[in-house]
KOLLUMVO-919757 format. One line per field, with one value per residue (C-alpha): chain; x, y, z. Coordinates in nm, 4 decimals, padded with zeros to 6 digits. Each point is the difference from the previous one (the first is absolute). Example, Ala and Ser with C-alpha at 12.3 -4.5 7.8 and 13.67 -1.06 7.14 Angstrom:
<vextis>
chain A:A
u 01.2300:00.1370
v -00.4500:00.3440
w 00.7800:-00.0660
</vextis>
This chain:
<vextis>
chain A:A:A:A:A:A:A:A:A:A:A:A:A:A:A:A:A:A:A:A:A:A:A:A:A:A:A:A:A:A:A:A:A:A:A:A:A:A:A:A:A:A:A:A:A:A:A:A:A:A:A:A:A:A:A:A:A:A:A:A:A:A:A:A:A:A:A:A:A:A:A:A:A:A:A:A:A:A:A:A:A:A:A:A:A:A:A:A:A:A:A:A:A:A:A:A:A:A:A:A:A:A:A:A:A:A:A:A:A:A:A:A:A:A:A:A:A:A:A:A:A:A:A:A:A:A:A:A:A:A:A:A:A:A:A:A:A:A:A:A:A:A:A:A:A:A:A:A:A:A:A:A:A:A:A:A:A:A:A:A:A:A:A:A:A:A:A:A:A:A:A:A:A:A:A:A:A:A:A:A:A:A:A:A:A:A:A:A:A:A:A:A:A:A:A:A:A:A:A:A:A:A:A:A:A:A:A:A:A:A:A:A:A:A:A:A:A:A:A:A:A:A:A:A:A:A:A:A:A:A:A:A:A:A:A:A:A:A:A:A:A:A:A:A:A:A:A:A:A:A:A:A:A:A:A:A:A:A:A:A:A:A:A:A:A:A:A:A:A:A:A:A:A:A:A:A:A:A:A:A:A:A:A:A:A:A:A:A:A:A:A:A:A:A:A:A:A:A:A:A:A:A:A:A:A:A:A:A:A:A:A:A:A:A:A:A:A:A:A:A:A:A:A:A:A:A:A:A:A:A:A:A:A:A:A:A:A:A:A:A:A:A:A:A:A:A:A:A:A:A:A:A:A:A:A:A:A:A:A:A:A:A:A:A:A:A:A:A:A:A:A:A:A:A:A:A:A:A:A:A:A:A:A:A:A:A:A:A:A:A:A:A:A:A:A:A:A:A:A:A:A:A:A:A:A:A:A:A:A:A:A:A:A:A:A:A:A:A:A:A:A:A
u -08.7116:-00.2552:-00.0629:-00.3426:00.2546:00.1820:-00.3139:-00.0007:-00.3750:-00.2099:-00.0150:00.3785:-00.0109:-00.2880:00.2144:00.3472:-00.2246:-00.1366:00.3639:00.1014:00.2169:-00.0677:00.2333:00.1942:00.3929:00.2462:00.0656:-00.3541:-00.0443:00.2227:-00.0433:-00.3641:-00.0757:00.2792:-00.1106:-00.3552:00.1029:00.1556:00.3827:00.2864:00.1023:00.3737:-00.1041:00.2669:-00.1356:00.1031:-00.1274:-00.3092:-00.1501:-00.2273:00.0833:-00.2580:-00.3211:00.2036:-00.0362:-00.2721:-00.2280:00.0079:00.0438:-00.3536:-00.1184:00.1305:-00.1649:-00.3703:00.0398:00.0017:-00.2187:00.1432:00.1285:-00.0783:00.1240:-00.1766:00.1173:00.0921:-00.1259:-00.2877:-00.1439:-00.3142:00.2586:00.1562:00.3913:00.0853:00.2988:00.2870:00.0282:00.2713:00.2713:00.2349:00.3520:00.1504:00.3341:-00.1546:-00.2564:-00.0710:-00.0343:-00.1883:-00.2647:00.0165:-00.0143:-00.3632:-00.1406:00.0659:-00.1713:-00.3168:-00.0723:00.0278:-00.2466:-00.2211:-00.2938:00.0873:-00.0848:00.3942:00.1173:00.3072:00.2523:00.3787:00.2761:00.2865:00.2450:-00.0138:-00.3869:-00.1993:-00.1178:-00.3066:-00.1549:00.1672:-00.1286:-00.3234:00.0296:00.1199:-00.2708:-00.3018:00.0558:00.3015:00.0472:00.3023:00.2881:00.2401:00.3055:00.3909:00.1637:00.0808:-00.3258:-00.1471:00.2019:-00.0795:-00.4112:00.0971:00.1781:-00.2600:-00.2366:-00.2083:00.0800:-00.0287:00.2107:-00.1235:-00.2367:00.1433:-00.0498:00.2032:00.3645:00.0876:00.3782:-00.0392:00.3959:00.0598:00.4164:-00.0072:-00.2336:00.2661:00.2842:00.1723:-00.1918:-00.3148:00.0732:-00.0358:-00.3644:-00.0974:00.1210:-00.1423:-00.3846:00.0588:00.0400:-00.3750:-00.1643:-00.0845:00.2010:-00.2988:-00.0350:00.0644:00.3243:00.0672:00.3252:00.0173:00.2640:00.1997:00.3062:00.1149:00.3451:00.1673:-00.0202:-00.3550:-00.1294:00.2222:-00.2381:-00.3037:00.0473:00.0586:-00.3326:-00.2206:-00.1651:00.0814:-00.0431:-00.1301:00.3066:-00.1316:00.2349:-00.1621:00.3211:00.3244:00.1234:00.1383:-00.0793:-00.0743:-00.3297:00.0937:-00.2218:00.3018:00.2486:00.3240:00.3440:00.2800:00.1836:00.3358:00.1108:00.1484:-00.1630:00.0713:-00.2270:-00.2867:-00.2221:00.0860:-00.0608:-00.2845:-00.1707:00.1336:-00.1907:-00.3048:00.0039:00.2120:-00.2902:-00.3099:-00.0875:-00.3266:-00.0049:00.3055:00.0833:00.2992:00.1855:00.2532:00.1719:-00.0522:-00.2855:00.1830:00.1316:-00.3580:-00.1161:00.3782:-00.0923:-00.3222:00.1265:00.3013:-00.2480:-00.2197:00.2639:00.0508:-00.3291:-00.1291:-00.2900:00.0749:-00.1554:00.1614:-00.1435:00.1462:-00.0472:00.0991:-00.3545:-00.3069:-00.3104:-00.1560:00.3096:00.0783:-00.3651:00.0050:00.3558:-00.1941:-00.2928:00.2268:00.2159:-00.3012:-00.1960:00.2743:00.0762:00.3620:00.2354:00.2008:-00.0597:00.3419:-00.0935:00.2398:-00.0690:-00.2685:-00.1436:-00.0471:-00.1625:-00.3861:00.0327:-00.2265:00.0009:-00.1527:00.2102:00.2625:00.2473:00.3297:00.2293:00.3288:00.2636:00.1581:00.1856:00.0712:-00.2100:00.1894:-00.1485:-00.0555:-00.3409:-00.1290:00.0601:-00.2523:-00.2179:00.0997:-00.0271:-00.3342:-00.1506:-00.0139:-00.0773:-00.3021:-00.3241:00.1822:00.0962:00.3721:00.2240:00.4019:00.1742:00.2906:00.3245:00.2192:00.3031:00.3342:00.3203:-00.0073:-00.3633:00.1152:-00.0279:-00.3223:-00.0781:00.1664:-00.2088:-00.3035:00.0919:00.0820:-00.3165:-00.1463:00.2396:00.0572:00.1588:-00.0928:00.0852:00.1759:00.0614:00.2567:-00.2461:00.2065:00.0606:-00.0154:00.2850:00.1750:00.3449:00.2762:00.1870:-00.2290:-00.0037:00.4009:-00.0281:-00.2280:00.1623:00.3226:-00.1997:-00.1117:00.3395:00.1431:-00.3217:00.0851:00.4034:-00.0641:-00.2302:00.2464:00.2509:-00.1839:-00.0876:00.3511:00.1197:-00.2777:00.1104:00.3695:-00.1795:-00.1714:00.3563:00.1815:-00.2675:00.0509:00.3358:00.0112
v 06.6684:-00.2226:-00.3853:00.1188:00.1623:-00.3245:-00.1793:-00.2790:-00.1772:00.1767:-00.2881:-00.0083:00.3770:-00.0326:-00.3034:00.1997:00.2797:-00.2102:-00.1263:00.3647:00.1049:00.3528:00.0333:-00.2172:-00.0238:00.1260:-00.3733:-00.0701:00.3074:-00.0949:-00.3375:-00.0369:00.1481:-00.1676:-00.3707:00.1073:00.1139:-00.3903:00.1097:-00.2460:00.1996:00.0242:00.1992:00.1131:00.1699:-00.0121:-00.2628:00.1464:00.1991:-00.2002:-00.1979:-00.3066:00.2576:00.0928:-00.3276:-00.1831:00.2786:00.0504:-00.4033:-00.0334:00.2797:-00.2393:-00.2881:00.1431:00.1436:-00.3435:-00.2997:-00.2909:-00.2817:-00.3555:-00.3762:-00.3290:-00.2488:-00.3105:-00.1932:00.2045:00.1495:00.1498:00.1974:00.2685:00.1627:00.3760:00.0142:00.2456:00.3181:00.1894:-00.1474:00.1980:-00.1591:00.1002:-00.0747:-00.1018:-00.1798:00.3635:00.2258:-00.2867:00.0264:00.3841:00.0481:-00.2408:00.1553:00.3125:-00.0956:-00.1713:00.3109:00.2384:-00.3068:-00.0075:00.1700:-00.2425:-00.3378:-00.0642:-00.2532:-00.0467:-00.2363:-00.0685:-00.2245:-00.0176:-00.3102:-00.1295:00.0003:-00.2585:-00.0613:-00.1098:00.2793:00.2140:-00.2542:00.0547:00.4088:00.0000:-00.2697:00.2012:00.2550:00.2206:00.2412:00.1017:-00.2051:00.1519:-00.2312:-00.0608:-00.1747:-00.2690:-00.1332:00.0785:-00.2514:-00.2456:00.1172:-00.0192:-00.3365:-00.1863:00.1765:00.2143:00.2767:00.1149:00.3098:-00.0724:00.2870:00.2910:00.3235:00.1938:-00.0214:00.1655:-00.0458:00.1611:00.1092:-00.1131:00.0869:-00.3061:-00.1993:00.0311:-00.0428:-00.3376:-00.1471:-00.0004:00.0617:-00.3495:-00.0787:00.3233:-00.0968:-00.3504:00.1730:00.1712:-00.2182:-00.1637:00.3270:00.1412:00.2619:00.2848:00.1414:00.3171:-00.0170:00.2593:00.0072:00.2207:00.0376:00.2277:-00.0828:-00.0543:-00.1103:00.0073:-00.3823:-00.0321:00.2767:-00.1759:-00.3313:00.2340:00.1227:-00.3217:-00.1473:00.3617:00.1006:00.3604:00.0859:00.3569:00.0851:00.1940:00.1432:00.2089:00.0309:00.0281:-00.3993:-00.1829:00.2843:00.0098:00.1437:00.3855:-00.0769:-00.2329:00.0801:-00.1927:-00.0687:-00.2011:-00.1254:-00.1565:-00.2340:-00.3590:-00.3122:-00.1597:00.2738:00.0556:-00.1943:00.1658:00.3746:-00.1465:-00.0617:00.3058:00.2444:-00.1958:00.0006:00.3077:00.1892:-00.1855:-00.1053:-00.1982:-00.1390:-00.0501:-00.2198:-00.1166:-00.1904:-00.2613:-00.1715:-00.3544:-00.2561:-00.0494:00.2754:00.1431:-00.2669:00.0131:00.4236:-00.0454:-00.2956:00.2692:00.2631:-00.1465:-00.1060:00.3693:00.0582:00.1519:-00.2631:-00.0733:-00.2475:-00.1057:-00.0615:-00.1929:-00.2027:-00.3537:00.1465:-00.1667:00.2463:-00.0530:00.1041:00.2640:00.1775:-00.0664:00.1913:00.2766:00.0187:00.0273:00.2486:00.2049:-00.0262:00.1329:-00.3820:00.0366:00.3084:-00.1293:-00.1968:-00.1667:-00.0763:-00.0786:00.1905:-00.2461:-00.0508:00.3681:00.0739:00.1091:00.0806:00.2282:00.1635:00.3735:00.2298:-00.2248:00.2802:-00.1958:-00.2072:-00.1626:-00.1253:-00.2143:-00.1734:00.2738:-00.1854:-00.1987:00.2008:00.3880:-00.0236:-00.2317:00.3197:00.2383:-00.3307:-00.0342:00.3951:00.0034:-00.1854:00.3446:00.3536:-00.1019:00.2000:00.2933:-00.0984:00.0822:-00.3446:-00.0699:-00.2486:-00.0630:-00.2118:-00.1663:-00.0388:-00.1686:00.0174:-00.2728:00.1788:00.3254:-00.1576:-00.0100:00.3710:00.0663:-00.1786:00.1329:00.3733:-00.0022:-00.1949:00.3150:00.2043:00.1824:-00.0492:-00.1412:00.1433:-00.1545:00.0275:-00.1845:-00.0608:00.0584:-00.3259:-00.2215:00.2164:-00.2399:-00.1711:00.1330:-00.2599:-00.2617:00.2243:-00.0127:-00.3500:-00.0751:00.2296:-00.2065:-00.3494:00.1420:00.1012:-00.3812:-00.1018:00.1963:-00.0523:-00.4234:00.0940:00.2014:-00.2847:-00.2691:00.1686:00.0409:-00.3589:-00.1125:00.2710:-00.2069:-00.3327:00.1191:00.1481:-00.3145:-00.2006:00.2318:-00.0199:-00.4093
w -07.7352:00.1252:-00.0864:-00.1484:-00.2796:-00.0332:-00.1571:00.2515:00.0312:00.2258:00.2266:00.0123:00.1156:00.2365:00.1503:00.0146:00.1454:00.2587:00.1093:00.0603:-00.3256:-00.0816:-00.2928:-00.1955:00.0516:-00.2591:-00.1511:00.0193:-00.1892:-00.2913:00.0011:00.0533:-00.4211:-00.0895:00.0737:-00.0841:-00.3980:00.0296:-00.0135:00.1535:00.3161:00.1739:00.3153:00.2511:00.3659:00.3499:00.2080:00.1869:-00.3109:-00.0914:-00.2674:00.0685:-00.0734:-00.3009:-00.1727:00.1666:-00.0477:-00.3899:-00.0122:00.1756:-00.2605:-00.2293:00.0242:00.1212:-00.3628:-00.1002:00.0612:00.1719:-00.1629:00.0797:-00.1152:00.0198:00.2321:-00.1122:00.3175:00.0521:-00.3483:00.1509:00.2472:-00.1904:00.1168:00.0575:-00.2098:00.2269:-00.2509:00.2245:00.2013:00.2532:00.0891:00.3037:00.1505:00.3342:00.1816:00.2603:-00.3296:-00.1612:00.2880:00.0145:-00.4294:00.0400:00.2980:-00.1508:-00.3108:00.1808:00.1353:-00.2741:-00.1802:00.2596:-00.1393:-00.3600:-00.1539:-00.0120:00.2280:00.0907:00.1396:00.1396:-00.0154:00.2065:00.1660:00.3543:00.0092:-00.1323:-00.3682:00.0322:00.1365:-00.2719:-00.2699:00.1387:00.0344:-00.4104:-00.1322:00.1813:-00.2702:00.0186:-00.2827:00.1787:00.1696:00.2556:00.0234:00.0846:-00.3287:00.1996:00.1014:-00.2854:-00.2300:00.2375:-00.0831:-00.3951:00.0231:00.2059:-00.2763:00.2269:-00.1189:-00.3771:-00.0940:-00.4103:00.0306:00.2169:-00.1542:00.2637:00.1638:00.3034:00.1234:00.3790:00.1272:-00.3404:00.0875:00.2413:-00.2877:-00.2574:00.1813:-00.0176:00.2584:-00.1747:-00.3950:-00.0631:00.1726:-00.1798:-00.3026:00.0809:00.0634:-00.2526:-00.2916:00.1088:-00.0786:-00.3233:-00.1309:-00.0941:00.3839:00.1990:00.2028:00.3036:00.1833:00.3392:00.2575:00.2000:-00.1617:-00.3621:-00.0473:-00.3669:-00.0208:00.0987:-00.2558:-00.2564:00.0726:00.0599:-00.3799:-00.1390:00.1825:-00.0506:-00.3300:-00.0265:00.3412:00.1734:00.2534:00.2938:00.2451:00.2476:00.2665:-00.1284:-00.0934:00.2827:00.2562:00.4049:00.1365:00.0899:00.3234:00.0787:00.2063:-00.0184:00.1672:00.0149:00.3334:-00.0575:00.2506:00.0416:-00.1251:00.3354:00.1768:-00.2367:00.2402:00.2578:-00.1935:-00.0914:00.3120:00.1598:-00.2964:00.0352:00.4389:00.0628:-00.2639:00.0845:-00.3419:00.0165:-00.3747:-00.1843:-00.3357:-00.0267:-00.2362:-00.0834:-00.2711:00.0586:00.1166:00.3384:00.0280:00.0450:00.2484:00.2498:-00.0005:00.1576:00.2332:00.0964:00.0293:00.2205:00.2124:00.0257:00.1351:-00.2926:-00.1825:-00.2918:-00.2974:-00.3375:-00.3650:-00.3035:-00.2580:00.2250:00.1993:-00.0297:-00.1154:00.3156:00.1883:-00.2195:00.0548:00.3452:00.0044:-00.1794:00.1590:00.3431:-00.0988:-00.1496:00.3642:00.1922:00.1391:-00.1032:-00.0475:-00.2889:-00.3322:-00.1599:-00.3383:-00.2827:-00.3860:-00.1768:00.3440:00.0119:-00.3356:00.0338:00.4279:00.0387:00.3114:00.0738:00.1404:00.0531:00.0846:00.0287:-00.2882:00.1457:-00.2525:00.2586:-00.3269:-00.3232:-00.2734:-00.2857:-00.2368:-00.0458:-00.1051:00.2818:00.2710:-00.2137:00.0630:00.3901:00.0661:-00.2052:00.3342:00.1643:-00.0818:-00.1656:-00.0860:00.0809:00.4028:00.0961:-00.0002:00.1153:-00.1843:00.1740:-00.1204:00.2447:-00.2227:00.0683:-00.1953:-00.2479:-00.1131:-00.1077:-00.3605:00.0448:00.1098:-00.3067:-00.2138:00.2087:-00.0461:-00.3583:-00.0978:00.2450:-00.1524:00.3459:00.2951:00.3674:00.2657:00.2358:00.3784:00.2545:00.3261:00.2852:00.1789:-00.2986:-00.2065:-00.2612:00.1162:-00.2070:00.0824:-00.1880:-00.2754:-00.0168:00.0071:-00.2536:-00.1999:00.0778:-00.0530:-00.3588:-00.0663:00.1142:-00.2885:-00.2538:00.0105:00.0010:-00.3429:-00.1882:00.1385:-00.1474:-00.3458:-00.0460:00.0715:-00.2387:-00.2808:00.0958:-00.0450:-00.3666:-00.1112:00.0666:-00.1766:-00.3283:00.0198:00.0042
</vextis>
């Protein structure tokens, strides 16, 4: 199939043309007619499959159909306002940038303008970006409130929804801003939803915010990349570090992601790291932008061998042929390692996700493989082999745990009997 069979402007074809796609994707393929015939969308791919073109392109379609539509301004009557028709929340600032730059591009040979919104860069320059005449606004829920309470940003008009790693949008972190944006649009508009990942808790809040929605699946839900390879070393928490280092030196692995639970966590790896000898940069959400792109930018240019990141941080990295994922911490959540792996493997290179698990995370390569519904394998590197003696004693330490609960559910089932009895 080609994108001349989609019925995508010509302009929009001679500009995908230009920037080297031959054919579109599988979710581009089935969602492309599908936000074109003006149905609500729940779209599920891998990360890497191209799930940007997929809704930006038939969104542009959109609103060249259309004429643009404009508001009087109440200091300036003679200066009329491009009112935003389509609006894009992401979960980050990075995917922010990479969701508009993707977009600018494919609009390039267009009258649509365009514009983002993200924290921990100045507003004015965004005000400025949005009033010039943006039809569409990239932006992180976050930042954007801030736009809509200061009032330079009107969401009364928006004719189009897109919810970008919408799993991470509807999670608890976010349900509330998106409810929040939500309630200042009107309620006639075209939602999408796409992601990697859809847990049974986020499609419950994806039906109750959809109208009827198109599901498109075009992997299995919840799946890895086949052009992912993956493994899991057991060893001690104590000498993850120090595994760590030795895979990445021992190996000569050039560009590596790797990532950690926490905030600090992220930033005392690359200190230990580098320490190591092996150079090393972190990125979180305590980052600045600047320092966060300058991270980037390093690690992309070869200036550093490693990038610790933590999950949000992570979400919308795009690196080419990054060829190795490190778990150095097994995620809190099943879904969020589909997310992590997705960083390699993509367009159809080979990847390695590797897990460095330690024994109080087995719960969570339990989780992993039944939301995979397979099993990792796993290997015992020599030199770093577990210590069955920590096992035993943890095993002991739970035991000590679990013997002072029973202990103290019985004296309080005493405590209730002697009150019913008085």
């Amino acid at each position: 199939m080609s994108f001349q069979a989609l019925g995508l402007q010509s302009q929009l074809i001679d500009t995908v043309t230009a920037l080297g796609f031959q054919t579109p994707t599988p979710v581009q393929q089935q969602a492309i007619p599908e936000v074109l015939a003006g149905h609500d969308i729940m779209a599920g791919a891998q990360t890497g499959t191209g799930k940007t073109a997929a809704f930006a392109l038939p969104l542009l379609h959109r609103l060249m159909d259309t004429p643009e539509r404009t508001v009087e301004s109440p200091d300036s009557p003679e200066k009329a306002k491009i009112q935003i028709r389509a609006l894009i929340l992401t979960p980050t600032r990075e995917l922010a940038q990479q969701v508009y730059d993707s977009v600018a591009s494919y609009s390039e040979h267009t009258s649509i303008k365009s514009a983002v919104a993200y924290g921990g860069t100045s507003m004015k320059a965004q005000v400025s970006a949005i009033r010039a005449g943006a039809e569409i606004l990239v932006a992180t829920p976050g930042r954007l409130l801030d736009h809509a309470h200061v009032g330079t940003v009107d969401l009364s008009m928006v004719e189009y929804l897109v919810l970008d790693e919408a799993d991470r949008m509807l999670d608890m972190g976010f349900i509330d801003d998106i409810k929040r944006i939500m309630r200042r649009m009107k309620t006639a508009r075209q939602t999408l939803f796409f992601s990697a990942t859809f847990s049974k808790q986020v499609k419950k809040l994806a039906y109750d915010i959809l109208d009827d929605p198109k599901l498109i699946e075009v992997t299995p839900s919840n799946s890895a990349a086949v052009t992912v390879e993956q493994m899991v070393f057991p060893v001690d928490k104590h000498r993850k570090r120090e595994l760590l280092s030795y895979l990445i030196g021992s190996r000569n692995w050039q560009q590596v992601l790797v990532f950690t639970k926490t905030k600090q966590g992220s930033d005392e790896l690359a200190k230990e790291l580098g320490l190591d000898g092996i150079k090393a940069v972190s990125i979180n959400g305590d980052k600045s932008q600047g320092a966060r792109q300058r991270a980037l930018n390093d690690f992309k240019g070869g200036k550093v061998r490693v990038l610790v990141a933590t999950d949000v941080a992570a979400r919308g990295l795009d690196i080419e042929q990054l060829e190795y994922v490190i778990n150095f911490d097994m995620p809190f959540k099943a879904e969020d390692y589909v997310h992590r792996i997705g960083r390699t493997g993509r367009a159809g290179q080979t990847g390695h996700a590797i897990s460095l698990m330690s024994l109080d995370e087995e719960w969570a390569l339990k989780a992993i493989e039944e939301l995979l519904d397979t099993r990792l394998p796993q290997q015992w590197l020599e030199g770093y082999e577990p210590d069955p003696t920590i096992e035993l004693s943890e095993n002991k330490r739970r035991g000590r745990t679990a013997d002072k609960r029973r202990a103290k559910a019985k004296q309080k089932i005493h405590k209730n009997r002697g009150r019913h009895i008085r």
